[in-house]
N, C-alpha and C positions, 0 to 999 in steps of 0.2 A: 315596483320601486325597490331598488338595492336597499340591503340592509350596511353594507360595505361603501366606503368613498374611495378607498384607494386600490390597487392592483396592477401585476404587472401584466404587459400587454405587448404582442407582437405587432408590429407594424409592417403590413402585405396589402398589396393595392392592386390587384388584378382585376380589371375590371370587365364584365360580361357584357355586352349588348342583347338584351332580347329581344329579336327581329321577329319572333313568328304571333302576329296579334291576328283572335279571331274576329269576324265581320257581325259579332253578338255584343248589341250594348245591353248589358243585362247588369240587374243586382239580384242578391239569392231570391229563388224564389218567381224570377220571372218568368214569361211563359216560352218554351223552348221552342215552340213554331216563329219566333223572334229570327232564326238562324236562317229563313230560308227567304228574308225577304231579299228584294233586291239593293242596290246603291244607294239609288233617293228615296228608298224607305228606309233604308237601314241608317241615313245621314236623318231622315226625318224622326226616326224612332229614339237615334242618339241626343239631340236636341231636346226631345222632349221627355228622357233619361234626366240630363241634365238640370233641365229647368224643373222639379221636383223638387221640393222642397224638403231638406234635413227634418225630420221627426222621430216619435218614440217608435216606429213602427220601420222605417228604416235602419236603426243604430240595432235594434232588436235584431233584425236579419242578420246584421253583419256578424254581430257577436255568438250567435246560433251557430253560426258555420263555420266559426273561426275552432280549429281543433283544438281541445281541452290540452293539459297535460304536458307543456313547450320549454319542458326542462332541456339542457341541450344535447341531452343523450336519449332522452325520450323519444318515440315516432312520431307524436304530436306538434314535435319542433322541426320535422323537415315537411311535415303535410300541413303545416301553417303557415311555410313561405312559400308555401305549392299553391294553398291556395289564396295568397295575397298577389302572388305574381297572375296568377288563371282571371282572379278578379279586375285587376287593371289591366291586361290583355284584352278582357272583354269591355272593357271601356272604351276599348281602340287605343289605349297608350302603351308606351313602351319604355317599362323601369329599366334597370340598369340594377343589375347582380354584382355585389361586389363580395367576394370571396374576402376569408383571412382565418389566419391561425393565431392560438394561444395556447402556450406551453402548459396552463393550469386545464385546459382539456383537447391534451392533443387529437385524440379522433373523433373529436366532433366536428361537425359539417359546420360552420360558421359563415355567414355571409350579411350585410347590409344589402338593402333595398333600397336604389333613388329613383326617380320620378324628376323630372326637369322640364320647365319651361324656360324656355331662352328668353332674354329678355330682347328689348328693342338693338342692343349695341353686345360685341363679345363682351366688354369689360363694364355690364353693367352692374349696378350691387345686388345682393344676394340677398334674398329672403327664406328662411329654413323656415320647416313646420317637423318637429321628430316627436317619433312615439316607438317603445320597445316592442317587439312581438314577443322573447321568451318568457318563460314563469318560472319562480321555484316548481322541484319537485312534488309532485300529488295533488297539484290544486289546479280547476279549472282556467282559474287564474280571468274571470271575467270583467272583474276593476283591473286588477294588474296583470298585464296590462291592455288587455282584449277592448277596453272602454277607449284608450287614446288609437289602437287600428283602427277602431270601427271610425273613429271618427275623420282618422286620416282617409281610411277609404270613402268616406262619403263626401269629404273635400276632395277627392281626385274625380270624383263622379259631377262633384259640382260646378269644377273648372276644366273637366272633361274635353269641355266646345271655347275656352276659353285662348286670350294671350295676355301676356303682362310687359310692361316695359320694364320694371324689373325682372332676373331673372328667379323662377321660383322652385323650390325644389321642397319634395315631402318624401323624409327618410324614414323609411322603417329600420330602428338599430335592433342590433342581435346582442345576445351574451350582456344584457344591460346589469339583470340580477347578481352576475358574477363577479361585479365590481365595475361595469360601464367598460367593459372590455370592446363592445362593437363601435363606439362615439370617441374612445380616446384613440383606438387605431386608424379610423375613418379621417378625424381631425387632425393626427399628428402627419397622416400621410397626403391632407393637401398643400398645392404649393405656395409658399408665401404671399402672392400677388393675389393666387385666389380667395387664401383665408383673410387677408384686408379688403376683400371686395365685401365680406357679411355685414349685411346691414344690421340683423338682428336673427335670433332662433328664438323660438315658440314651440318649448318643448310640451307634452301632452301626457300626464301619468296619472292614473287612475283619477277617473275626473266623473263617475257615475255613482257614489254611495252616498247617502245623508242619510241621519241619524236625526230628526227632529227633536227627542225628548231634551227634557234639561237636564245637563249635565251629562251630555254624550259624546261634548267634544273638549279633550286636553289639548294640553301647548306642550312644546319642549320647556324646562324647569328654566325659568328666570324670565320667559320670553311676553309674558304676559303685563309687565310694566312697558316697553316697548309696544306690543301692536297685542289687543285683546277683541276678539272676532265674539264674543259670547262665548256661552258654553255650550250650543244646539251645534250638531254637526248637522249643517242645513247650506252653507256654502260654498263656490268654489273659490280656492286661493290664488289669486294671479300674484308668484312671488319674482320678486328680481334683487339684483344686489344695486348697489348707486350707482353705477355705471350705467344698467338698464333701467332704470326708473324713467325716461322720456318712449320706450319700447314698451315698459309694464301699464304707463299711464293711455297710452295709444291701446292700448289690449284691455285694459279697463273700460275706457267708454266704450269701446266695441259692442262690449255687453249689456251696456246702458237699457238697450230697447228689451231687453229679456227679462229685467230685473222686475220679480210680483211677486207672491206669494211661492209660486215654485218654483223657483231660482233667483238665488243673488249672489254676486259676485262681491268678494272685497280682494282688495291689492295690499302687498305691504312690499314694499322697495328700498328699505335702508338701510339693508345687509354689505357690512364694505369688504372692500375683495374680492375674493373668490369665497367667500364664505365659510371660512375656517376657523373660524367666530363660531359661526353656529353650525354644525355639524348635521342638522339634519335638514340644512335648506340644500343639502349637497345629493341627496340621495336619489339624483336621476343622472337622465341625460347631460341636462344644459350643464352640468358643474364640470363638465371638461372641455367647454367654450369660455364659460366664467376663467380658466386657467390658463386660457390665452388672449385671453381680453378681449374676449367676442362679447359683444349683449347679447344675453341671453333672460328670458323670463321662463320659467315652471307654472304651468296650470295644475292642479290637486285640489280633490278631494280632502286630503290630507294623512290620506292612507289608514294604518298604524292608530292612530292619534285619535282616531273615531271608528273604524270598523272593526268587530271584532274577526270580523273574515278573511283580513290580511294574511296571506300565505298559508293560507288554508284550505282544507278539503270544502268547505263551504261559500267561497269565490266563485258562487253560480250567477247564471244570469240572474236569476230570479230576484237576488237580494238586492239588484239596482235598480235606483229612481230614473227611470228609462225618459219621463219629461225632461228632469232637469238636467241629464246629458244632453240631451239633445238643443234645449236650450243654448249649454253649452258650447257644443257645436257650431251652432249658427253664431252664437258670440265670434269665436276663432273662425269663422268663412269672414263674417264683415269684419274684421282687425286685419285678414290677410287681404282683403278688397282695398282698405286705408292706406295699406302701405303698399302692395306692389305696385300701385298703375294700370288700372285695366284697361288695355287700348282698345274697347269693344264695347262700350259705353259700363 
């Protein structure tokens, strides 16, 4: 999660196709005689990839092998789009590398990762699911933001065998921490028609840490007469501004069936504008859709506001409620099921 809302930012759209996908549907950890079956084992073996259900023992895999340290000058930040690209290769799909430059670090490698299902029609609406892969400097970076990959990669595993009549795309943004440098370039540089075809984005930022005790979880200073969650940092926030409040309420019941003792989710939606009111509902992805009048909603933990491990050397795995991500998770599989249209029952 950026600490920064604004920044400048180069707009470059060179876009990669990545053609070469192995015949291994694997997640970490599976068994590597997987590689040697044949066709209709290896279509049977993906199916049933697929049909596995999101858990703490999945979202754990992902974040174990996702490389530490994804500052954008750091090695940890090109062997993390290395292997988020290797990971959806072996799903059998085929992301799409988008390269770009920013003068605030010109030799760094920079690129966005999309993922796309076409929908039933070229000009059908868009449904986004985004989550950042870099981290500040020196920290694992395992809520921020290794908790919204993981999740993304296990929605790309889950809709792996899938189609939608809308069409769906799940972005990995780059250079999020440096001001939302990867989502303002990515969104300035599509083209009109197709930035009016978004239905809505479901951005995903550190969505794995609670804090049970009382008094674990602060507000930003005033925000507390408006929307008061408690003081237990125990939920996740589905936030949107008015505009998205019929996308945040659709993402809200999603989560419905997950809501007990270890997960619950609350909404708050009546941020107007773009959120420049309130300042810290700005601090991801979605808040440079929010400034083209896209709906957009924000899932959080709430970062900052409850961990003390924000941007820190102690953003390990370990210090995350690996149930209620995953919870989580399956929240955001059935909100993206509600709205795109699965033409496949």
């Amino acid at each position: 999660m950026s600490r920064r809302v604004t920044a400048p930012c180069a707009v470059f759209s060179l876009i990669v196709a990545l053609t070469g996908c192995s015949g291994h549907v694997s997640i970490p950890g599976d068994d590597e005689g997987l590689r040697a079956l044949g066709p209709e084992e290896a279509a049977e073996a993906a199916r049933a990839r697929a049909a596995a259900p999101i858990d703490a023992d999945s979202v754990r895999a992902r974040i174990a092998a996702l490389p530490p340290d994804r500052d954008l000058l750091a090695p940890g930040h090109g062997e993390a789009r290395l292997y988020l690209l290797d990971s959806l290769a072996a799903l059998g799909l085929r992301p799409e590398l988008v390269p770009f430059t920013w003068p605030g670090a010109p030799t760094a490698d920079l690129a966005n990762i999309v993922l796309r299902w076409r929908g039933r029609a070229e000009d059908s609406p868009i449904l986004i699911v985004s989550a950042h892969y870099d981290s500040v400097p020196l920290t694992p970076g395992a809520d921020d933001n290794g908790s919204g990959c993981a999740v993304l990669l296990e929605l790309a595993r889950r809709f792996s065998q899938r189609r939608f009549g809308l069409e769906l795309r799940l972005v990995w943004f780059d250079a999020e921490e440096d001001g939302l440098i990867g989502s303002g370039t990515w969104v300035r540089a599509l083209p009109e028609a197709e930035r009016r075809r978004i239905l809505g984005v479901i951005n995903l930022e550190t969505l794995g840490y609670t804090d049970r005790r009382p008094g674990s979880q602060r507000m930003p200073e005033g925000t507390r007469a408006l929307f008061d969650p408690g003081d237990r940092g125990d939920f996740l926030l589905v936030l949107g501004n008015l505009d998205s409040r019929e996308l945040a309420g659709a993402v809200q019941k999603a989560m419905e069936p997950e809501q007990g003792e270890a997960f619950r989710s609350l909404m708050y939606s009546l941020i107007p504008g773009a959120g420049w009111l309130l300042p810290d509902s700005r601090r991801s992805d979605h808040a440079v859709f929010w400034d083209q009048g896209v709906h957009a909603v924000m899932l959080t933990d709430t970062a900052n506001l409850r961990s003390r491990h924000y941007h820190a050397p102690t953003d390990t795995l370990e210090t995350l409620d690996l149930p209620f991500l995953a919870a989580g998770a399956r929240g955001v599989e059935r909100a993206v099921l509600s709205l795109a249209e699965p033409l496949d029952g």
